[in-house]
VEXKE-334743 format. One line per field, with one value per atom (N, C-alpha, C, CB): residue number from 1; chain; x, y, z. Coordinates in nm, 2 decimals. Glycine has a CB too. Example, Ala and Ser with C-alpha at 12.3 -4.5 7.8 and 13.67 -1.06 7.14 Angstrom:
% VEXKE-334743
num	1;1;1;1;2;2;2;2
chaine	A;A;A;A;A;A;A;A
c1	1.32;1.23;1.32;1.13;1.28;1.37;1.29;1.41
c2	-0.57;-0.45;-0.33;-0.45;-0.22;-0.11;0.00;-0.06
c3	0.78;0.78;0.78;0.90;0.71;0.71;0.79;0.57
//
This chain:
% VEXKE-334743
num	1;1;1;1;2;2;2;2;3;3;3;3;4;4;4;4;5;5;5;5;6;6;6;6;7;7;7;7;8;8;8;8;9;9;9;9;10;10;10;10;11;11;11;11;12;12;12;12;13;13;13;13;14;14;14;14;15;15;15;15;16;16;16;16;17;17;17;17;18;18;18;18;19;19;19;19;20;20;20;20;21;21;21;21;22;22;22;22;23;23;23;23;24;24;24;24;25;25;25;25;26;26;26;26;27;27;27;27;28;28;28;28;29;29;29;29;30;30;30;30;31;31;31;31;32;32;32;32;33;33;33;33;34;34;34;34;35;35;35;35;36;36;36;36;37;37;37;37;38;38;38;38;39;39;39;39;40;40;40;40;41;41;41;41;42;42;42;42;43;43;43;43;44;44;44;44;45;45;45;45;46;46;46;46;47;47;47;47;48;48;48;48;49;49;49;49;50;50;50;50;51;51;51;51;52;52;52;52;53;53;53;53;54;54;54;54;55;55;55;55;56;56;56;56;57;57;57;57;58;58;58;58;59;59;59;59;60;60;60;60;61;61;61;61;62;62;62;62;63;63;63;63;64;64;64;64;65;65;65;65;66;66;66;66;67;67;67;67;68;68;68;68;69;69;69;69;70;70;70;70;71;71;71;71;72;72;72;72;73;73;73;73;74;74;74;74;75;75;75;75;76;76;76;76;77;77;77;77;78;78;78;78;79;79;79;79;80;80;80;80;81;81;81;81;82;82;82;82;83;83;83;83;84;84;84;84;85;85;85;85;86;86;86;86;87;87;87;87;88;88;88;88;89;89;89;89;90;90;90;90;91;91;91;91;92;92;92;92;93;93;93;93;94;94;94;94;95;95;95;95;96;96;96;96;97;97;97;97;98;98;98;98;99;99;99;99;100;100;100;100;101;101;101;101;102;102;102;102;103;103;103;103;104;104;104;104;105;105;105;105;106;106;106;106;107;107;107;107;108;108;108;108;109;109;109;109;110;110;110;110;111;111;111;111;112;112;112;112;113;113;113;113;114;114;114;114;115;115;115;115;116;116;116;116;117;117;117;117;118;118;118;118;119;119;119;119;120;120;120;120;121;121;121;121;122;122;122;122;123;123;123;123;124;124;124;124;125;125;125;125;126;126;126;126;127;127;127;127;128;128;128;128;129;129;129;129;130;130;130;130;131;131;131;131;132;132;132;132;133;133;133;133;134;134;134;134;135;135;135;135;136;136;136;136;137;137;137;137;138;138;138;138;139;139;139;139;140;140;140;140;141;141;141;141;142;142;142;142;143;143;143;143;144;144;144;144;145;145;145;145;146;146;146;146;147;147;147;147;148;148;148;148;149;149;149;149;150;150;150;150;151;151;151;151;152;152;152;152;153;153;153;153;154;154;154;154;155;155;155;155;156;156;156;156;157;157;157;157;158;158;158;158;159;159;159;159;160;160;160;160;161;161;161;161;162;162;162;162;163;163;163;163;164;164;164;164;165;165;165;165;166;166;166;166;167;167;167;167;168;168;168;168;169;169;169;169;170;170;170;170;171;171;171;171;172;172;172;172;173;173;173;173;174;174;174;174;175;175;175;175;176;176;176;176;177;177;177;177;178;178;178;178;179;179;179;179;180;180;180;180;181;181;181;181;182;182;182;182;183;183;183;183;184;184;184;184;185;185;185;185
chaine	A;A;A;A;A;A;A;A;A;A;A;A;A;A;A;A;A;A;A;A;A;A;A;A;A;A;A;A;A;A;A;A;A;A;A;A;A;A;A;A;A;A;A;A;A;A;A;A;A;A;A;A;A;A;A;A;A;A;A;A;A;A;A;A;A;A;A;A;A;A;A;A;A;A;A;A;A;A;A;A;A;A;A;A;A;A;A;A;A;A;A;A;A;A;A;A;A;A;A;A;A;A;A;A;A;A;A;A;A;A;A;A;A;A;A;A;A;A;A;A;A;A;A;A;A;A;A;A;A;A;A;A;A;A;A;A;A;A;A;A;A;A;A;A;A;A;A;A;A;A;A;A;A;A;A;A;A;A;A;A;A;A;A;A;A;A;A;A;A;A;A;A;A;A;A;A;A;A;A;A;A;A;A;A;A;A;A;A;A;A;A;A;A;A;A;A;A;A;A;A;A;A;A;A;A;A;A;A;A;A;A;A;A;A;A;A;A;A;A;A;A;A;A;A;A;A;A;A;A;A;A;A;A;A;A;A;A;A;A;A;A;A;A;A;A;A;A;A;A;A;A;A;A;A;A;A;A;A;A;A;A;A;A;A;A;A;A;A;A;A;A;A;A;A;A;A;A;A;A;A;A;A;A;A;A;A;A;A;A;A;A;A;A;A;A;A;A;A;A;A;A;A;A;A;A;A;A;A;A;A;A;A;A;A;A;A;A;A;A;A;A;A;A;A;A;A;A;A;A;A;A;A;A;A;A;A;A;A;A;A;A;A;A;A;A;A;A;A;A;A;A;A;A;A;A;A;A;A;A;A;A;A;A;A;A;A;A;A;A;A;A;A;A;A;A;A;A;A;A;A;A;A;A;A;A;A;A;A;A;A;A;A;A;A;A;A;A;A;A;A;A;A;A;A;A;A;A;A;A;A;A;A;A;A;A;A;A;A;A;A;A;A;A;A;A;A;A;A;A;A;A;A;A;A;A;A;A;A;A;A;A;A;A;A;A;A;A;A;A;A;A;A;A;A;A;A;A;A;A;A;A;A;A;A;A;A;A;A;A;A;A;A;A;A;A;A;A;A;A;A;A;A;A;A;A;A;A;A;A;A;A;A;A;A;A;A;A;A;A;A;A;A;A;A;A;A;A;A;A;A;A;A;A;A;A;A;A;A;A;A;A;A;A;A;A;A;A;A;A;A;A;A;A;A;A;A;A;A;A;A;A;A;A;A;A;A;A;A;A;A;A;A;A;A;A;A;A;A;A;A;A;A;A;A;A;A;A;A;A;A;A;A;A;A;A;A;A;A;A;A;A;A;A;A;A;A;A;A;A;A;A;A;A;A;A;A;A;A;A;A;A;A;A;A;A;A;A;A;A;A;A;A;A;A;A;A;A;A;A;A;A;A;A;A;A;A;A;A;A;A;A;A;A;A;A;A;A;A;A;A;A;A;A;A;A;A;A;A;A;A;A;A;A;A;A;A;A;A;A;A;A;A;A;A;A;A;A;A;A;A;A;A;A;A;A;A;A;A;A;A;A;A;A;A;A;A;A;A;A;A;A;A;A;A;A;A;A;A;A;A;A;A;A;A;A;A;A;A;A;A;A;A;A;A;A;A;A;A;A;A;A;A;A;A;A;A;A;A;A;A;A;A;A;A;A;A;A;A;A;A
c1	1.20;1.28;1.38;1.34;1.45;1.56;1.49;1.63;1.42;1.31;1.26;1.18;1.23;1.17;1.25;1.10;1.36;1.50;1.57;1.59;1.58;1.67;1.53;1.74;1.41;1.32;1.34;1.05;1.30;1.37;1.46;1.43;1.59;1.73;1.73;1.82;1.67;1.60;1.49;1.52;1.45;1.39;1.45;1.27;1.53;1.65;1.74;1.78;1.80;1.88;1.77;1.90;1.67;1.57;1.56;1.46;1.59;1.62;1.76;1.51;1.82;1.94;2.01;1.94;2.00;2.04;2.13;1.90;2.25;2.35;2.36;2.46;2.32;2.24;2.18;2.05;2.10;2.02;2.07;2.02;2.24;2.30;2.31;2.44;2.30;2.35;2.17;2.36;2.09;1.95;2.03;1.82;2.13;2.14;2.22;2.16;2.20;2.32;2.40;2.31;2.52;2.67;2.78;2.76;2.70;2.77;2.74;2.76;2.80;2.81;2.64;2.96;2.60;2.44;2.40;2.40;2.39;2.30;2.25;2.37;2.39;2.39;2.31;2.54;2.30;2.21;2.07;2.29;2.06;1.91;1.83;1.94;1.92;1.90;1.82;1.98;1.82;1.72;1.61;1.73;1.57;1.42;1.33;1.39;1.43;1.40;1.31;1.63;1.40;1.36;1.22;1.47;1.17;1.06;0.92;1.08;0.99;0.89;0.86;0.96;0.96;0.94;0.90;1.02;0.86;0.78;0.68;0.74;0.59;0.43;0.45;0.34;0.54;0.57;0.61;0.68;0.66;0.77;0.65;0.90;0.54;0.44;0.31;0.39;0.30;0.23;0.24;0.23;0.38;0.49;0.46;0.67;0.50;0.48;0.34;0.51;0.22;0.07;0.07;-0.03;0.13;0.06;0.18;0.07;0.28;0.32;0.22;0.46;0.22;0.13;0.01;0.08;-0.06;-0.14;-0.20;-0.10;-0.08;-0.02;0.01;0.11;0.07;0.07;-0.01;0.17;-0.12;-0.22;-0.19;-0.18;-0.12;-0.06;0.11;-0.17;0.16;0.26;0.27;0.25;0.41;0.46;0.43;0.70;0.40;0.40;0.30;0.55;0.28;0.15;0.20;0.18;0.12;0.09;0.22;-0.12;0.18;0.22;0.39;0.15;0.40;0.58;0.63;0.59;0.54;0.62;0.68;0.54;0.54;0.55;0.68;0.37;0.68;0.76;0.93;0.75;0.97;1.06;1.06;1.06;0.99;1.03;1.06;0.96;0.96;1.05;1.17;1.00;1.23;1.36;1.44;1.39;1.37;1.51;1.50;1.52;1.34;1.37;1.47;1.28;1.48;1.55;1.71;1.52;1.73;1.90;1.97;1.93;1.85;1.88;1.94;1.79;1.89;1.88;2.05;1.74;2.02;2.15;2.25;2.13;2.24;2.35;2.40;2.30;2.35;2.38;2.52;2.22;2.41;2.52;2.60;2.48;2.67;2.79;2.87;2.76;2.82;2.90;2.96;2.82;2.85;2.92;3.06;2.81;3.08;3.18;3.30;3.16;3.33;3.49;3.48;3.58;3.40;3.41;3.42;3.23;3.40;3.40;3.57;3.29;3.57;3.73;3.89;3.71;3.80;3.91;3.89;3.90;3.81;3.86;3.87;3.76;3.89;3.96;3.86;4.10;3.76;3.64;3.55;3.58;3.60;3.58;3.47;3.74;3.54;3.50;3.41;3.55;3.37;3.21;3.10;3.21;3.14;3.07;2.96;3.13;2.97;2.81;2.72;2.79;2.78;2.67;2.63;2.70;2.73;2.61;2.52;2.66;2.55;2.47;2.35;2.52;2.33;2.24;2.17;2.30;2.23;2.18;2.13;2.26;2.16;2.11;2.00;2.20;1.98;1.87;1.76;1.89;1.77;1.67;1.64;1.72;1.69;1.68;1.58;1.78;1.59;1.53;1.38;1.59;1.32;1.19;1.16;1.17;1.21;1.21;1.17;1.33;1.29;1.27;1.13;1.38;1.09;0.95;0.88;0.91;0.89;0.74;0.73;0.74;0.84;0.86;0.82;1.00;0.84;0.80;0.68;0.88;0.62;0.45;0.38;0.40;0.42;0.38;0.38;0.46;0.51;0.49;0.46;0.64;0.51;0.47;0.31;0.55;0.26;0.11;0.01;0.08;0.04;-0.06;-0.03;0.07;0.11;0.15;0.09;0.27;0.03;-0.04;-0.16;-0.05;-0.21;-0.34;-0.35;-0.37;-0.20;-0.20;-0.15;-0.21;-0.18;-0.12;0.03;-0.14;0.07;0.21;0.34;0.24;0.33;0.48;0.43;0.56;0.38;0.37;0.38;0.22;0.31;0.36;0.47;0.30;0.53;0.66;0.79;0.63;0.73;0.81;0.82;0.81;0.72;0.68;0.82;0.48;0.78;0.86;1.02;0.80;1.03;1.21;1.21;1.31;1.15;1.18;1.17;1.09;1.10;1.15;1.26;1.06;1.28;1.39;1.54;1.38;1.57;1.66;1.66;1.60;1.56;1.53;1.60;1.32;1.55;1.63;1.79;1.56;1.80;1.97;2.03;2.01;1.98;2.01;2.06;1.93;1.93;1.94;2.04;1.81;2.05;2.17;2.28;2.20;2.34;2.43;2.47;2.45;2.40;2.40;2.46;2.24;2.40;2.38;2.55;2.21;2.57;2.73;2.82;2.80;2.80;2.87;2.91;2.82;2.76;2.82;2.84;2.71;2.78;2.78;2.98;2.71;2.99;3.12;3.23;3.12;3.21;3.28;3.37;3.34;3.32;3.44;3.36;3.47;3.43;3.40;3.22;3.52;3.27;3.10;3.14;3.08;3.21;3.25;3.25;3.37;3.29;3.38;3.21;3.53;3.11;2.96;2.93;2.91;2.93;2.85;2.90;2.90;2.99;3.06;3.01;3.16;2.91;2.82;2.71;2.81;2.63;2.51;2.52;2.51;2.64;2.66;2.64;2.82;2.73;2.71;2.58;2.80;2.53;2.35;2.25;2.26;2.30;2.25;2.29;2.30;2.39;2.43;2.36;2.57;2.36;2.37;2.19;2.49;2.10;1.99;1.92;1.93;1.98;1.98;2.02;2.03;2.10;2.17;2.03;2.37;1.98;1.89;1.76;1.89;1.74;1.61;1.62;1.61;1.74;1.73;1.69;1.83;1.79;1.75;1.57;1.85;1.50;1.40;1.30;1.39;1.36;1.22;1.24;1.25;1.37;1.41;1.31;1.58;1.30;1.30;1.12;1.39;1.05;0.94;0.87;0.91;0.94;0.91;0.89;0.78;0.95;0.95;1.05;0.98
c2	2.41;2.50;2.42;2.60;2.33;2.24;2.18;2.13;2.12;2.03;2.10;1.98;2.23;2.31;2.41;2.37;2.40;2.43;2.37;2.44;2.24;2.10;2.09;1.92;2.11;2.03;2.22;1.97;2.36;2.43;2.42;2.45;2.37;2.38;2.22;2.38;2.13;2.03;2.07;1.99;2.13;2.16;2.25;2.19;2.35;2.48;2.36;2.63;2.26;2.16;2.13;2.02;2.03;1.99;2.04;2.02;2.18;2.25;2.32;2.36;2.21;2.23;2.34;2.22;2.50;2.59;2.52;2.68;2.52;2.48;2.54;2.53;2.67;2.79;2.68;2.92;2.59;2.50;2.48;2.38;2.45;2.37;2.49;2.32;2.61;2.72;2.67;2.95;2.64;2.59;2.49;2.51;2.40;2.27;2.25;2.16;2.21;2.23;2.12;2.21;2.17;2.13;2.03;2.31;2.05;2.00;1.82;2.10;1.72;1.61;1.62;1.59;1.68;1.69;1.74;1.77;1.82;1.86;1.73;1.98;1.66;1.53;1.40;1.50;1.41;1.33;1.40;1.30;1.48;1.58;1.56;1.77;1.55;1.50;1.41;1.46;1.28;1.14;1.16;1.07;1.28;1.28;1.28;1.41;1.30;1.35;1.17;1.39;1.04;0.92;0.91;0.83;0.94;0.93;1.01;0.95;1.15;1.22;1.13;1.35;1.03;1.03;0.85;1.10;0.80;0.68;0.66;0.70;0.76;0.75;0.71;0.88;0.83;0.78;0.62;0.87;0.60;0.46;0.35;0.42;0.38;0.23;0.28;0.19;0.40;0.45;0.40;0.54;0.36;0.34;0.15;0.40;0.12;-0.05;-0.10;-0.08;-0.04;-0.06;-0.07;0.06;0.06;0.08;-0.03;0.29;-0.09;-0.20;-0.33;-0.24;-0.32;-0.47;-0.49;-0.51;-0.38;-0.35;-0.45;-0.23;-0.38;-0.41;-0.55;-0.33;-0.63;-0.75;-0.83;-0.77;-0.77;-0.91;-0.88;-1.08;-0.82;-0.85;-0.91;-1.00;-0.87;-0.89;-1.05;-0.84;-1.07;-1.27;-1.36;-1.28;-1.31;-1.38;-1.30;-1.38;-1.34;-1.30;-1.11;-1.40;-1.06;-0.89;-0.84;-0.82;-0.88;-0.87;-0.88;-1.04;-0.98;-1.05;-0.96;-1.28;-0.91;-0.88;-0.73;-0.90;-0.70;-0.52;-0.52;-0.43;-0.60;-0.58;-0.55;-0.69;-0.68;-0.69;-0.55;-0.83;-0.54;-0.39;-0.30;-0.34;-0.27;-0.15;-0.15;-0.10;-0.32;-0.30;-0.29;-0.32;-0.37;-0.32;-0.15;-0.42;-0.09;0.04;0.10;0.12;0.10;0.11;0.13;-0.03;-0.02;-0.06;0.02;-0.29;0.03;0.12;0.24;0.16;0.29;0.44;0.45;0.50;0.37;0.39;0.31;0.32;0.21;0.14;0.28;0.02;0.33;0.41;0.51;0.48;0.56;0.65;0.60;0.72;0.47;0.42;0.40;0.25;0.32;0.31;0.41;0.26;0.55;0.64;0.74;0.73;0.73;0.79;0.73;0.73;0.58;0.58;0.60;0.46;0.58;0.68;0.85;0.64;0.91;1.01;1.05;1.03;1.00;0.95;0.98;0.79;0.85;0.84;0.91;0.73;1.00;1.11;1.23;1.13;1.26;1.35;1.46;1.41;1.41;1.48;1.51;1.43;1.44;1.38;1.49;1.35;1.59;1.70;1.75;1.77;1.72;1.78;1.69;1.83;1.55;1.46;1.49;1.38;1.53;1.55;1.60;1.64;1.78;1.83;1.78;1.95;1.69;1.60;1.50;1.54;1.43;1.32;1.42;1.21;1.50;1.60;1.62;1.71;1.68;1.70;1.59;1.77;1.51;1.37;1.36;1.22;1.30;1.28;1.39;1.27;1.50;1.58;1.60;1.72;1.57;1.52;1.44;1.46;1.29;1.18;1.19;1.04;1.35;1.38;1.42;1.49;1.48;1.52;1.45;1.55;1.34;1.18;1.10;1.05;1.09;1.05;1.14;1.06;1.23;1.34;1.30;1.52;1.31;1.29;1.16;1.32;1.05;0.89;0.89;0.76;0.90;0.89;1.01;0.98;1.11;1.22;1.17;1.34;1.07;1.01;0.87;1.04;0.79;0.64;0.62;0.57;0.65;0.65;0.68;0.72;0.76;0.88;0.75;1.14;0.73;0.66;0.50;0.66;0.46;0.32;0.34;0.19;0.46;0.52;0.53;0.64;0.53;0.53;0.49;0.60;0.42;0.30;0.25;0.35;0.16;0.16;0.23;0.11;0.22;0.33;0.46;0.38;0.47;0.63;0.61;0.73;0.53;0.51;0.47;0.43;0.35;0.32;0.42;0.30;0.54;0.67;0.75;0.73;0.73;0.85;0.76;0.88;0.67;0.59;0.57;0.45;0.57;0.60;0.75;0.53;0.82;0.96;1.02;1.03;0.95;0.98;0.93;0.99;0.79;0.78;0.82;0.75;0.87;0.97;1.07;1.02;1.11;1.28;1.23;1.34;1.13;1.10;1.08;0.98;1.00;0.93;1.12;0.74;1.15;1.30;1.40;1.35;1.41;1.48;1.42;1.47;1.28;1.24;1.29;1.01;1.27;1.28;1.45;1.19;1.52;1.66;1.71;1.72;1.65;1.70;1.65;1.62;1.52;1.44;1.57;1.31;1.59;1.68;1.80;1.70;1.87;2.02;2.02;2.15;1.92;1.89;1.91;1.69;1.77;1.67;1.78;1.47;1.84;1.94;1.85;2.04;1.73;1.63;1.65;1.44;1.57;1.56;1.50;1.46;1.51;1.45;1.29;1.53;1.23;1.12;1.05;1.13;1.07;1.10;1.11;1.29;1.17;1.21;1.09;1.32;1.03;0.86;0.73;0.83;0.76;0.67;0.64;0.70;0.75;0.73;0.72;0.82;0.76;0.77;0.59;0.92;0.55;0.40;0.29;0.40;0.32;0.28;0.30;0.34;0.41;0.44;0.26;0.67;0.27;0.18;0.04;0.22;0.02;-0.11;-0.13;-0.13;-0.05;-0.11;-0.09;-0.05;-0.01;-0.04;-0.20;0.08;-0.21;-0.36;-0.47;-0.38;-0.45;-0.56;-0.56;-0.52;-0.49;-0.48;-0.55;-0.41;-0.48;-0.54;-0.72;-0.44;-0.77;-0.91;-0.95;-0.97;-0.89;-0.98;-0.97;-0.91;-0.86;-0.84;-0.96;-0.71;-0.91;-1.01;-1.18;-1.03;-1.18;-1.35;-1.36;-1.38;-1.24;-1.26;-1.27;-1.13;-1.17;-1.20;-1.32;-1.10;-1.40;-1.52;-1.45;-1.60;-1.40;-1.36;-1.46;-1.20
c3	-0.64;-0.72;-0.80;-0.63;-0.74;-0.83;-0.92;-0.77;-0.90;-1.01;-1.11;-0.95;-1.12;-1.19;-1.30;-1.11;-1.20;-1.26;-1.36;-1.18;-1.34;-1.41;-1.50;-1.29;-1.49;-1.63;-1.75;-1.56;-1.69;-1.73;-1.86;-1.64;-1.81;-1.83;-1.95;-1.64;-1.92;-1.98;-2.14;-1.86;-2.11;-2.23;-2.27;-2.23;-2.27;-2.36;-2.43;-2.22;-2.34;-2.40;-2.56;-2.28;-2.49;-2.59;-2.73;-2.53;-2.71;-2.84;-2.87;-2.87;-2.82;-2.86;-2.82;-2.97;-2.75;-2.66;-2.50;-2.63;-2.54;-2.50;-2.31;-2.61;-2.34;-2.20;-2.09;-2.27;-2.11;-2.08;-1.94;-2.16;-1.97;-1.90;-1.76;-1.99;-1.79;-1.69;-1.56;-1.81;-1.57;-1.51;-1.43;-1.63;-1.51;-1.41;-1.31;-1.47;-1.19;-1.11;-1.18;-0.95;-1.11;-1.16;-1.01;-1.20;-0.90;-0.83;-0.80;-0.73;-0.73;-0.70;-0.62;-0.61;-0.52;-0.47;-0.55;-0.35;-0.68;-0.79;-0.89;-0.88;-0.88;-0.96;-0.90;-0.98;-0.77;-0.68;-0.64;-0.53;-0.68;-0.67;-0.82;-0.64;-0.91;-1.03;-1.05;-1.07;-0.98;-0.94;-0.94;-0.81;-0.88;-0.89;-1.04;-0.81;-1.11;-1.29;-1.29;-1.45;-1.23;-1.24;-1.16;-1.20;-1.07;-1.03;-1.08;-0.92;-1.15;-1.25;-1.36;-1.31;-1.44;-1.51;-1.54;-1.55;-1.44;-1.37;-1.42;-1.24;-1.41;-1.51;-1.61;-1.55;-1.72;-1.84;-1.86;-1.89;-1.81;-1.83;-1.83;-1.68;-1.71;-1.69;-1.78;-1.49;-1.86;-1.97;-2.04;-2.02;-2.12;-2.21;-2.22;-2.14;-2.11;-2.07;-2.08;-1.92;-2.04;-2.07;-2.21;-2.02;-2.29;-2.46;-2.50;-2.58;-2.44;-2.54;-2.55;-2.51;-2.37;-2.36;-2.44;-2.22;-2.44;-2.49;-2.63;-2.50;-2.69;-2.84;-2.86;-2.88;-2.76;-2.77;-2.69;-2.75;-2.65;-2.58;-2.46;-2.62;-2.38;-2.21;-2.20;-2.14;-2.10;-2.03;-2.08;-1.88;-2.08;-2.11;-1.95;-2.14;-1.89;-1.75;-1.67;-1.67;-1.54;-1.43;-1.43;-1.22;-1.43;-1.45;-1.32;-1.39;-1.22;-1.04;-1.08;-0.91;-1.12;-1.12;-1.26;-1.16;-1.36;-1.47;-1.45;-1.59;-1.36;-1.34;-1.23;-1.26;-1.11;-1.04;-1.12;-0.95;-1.23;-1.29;-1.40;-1.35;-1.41;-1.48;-1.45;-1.55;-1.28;-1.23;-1.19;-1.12;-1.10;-1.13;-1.19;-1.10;-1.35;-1.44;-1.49;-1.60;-1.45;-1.49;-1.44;-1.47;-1.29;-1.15;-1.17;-1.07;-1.24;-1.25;-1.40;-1.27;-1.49;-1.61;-1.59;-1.67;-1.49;-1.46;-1.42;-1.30;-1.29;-1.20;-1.29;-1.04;-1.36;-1.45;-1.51;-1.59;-1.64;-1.71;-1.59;-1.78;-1.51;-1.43;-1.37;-1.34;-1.35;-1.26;-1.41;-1.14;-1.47;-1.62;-1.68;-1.73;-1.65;-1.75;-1.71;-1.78;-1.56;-1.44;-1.51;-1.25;-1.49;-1.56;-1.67;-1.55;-1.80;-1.94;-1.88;-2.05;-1.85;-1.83;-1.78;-1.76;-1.66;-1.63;-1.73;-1.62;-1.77;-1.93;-2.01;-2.02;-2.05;-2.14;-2.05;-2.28;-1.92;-1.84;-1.81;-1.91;-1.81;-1.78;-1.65;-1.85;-1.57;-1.45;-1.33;-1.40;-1.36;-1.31;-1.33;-1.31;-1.46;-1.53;-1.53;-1.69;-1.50;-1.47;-1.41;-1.41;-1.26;-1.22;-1.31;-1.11;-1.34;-1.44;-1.57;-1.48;-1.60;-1.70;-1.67;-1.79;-1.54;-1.52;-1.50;-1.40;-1.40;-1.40;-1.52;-1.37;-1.61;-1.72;-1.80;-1.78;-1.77;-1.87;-1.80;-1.88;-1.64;-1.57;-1.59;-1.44;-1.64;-1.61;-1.77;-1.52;-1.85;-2.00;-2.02;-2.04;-1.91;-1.98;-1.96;-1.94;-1.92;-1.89;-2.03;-1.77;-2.09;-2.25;-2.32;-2.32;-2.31;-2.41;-2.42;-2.33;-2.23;-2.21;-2.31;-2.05;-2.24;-2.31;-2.43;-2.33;-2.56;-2.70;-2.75;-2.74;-2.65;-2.69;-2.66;-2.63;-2.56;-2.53;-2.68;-2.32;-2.69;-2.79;-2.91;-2.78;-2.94;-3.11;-3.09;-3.23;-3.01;-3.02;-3.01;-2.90;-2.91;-2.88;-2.98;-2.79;-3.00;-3.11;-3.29;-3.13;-3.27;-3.36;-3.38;-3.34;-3.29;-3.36;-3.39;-3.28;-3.39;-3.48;-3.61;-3.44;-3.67;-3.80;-3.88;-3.83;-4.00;-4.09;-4.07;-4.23;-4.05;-4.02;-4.01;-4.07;-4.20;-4.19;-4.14;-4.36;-4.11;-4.07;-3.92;-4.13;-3.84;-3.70;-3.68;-3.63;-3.69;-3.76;-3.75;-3.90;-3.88;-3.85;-3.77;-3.90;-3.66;-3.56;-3.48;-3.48;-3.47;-3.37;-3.37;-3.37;-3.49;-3.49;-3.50;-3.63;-3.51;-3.50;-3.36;-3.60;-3.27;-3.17;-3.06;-3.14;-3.13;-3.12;-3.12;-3.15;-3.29;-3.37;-3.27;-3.52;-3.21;-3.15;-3.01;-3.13;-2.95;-2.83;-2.84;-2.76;-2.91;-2.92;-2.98;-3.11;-3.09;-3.05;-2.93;-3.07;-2.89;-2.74;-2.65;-2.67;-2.67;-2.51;-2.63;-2.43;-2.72;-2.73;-2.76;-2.82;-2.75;-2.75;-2.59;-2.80;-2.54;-2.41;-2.33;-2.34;-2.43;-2.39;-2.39;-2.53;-2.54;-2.60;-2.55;-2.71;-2.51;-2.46;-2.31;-2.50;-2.23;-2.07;-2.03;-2.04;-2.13;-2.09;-2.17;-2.16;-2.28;-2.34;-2.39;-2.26;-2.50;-2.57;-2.70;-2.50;-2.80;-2.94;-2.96;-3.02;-3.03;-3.13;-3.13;-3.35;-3.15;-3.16;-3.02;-3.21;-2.93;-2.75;-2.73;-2.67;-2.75;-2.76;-2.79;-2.85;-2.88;-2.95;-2.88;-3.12;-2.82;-2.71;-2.59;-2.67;-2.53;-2.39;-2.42;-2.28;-2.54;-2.61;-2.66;-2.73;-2.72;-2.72;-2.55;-2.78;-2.52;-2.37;-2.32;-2.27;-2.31;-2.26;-2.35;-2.39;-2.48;-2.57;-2.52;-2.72;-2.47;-2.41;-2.30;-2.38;-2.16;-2.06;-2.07;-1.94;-2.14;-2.14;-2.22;-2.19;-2.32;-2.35;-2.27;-2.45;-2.20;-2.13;-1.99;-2.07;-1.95;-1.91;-1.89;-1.93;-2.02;-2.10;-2.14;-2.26;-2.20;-2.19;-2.08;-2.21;-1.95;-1.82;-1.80;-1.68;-1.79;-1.78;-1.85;-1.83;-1.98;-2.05;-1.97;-2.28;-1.99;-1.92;-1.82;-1.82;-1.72;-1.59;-1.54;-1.53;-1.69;-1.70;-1.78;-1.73;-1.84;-1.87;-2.03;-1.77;-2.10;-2.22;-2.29;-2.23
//
């Protein structure tokens, strides 16, 4: 019922209906029940990792060692984003609404999946720019959605919104370097 609730409440966001948020729990255990949004959304991620390798010949190092390194940087992404985003939230005095947005973000980043497998994939089927475009457009659509979701969750500006949607953008890159390092990329 939670799960079904937060993907729910997840897709009303998705299209931007702010309501969304009334689906998600709001409490500190709603925000740790949330997590499961990361194991739903697991398939997607090693879907996602196949159609790149794919695209490049195979993984930079032995399959075994690269896949391991990716789940944990999937792993530390997840949970980075959410320890990082608590004292931003903090500081702009938000503190309290914190869970229901981490909530809401985690049960978000099922959205994001669906929308990147839906245009990236389909997208190297067809002549560049046009895959190309699918691919920042689901992008655009994601960095959208988190920052929508900043916005009406955390109840701060549009700006105060591009600031965790930034940080999301950091601490997943900082990630990803270590990863590729780590897979011999």
């Amino acid at each position: 019922m939670v799960i079904e609730a937060g993907l729910r409440g997840a897709f009303m966001l998705a299209r931007g209906r702010p309501d969304g948020l009334m689906l998600i729990e709001d409490t500190p255990a709603g925000a740790l029940r949330s997590f499961w949004a990361a194991a739903i959304c697991l398939p997607a991620f090693l879907a996602l990792r196949l159609h790149a390798w794919s695209a490049t010949g195979g993984p930079a190092g032995p399959f075994g060692t690269v896949l391991v390194v990716e789940l944990i940087g999937y792993a530390v992404a997840w949970a980075g984003f959410a320890l990082a985003s608590r004292p931003l939230a903090e500081a702009a005095g938000r503190q309290a609404e914190w869970p229901h947005f981490l909530a809401a973000w985690n049960w978000a980043n099922a959205v994001q999946y669906l929308v990147l497998i839906g245009l990236t994939v389909p997208g190297r089927l067809l002549p560049d720019p046009i895959g190309s475009g699918l691919g920042l457009a689901a992008l655009g659509y994601a960095l959208w959605l988190e920052w929508f979701i900043t916005r009406t969750a955390l109840g701060v500006s549009g700006s105060r919104a591009a600031g965790f949607v930034a940080l999301d953008l950091a601490v997943g890159l900082m990630v990803n370097v270590v990863v590729v390092r780590l897979s011999g990329g």
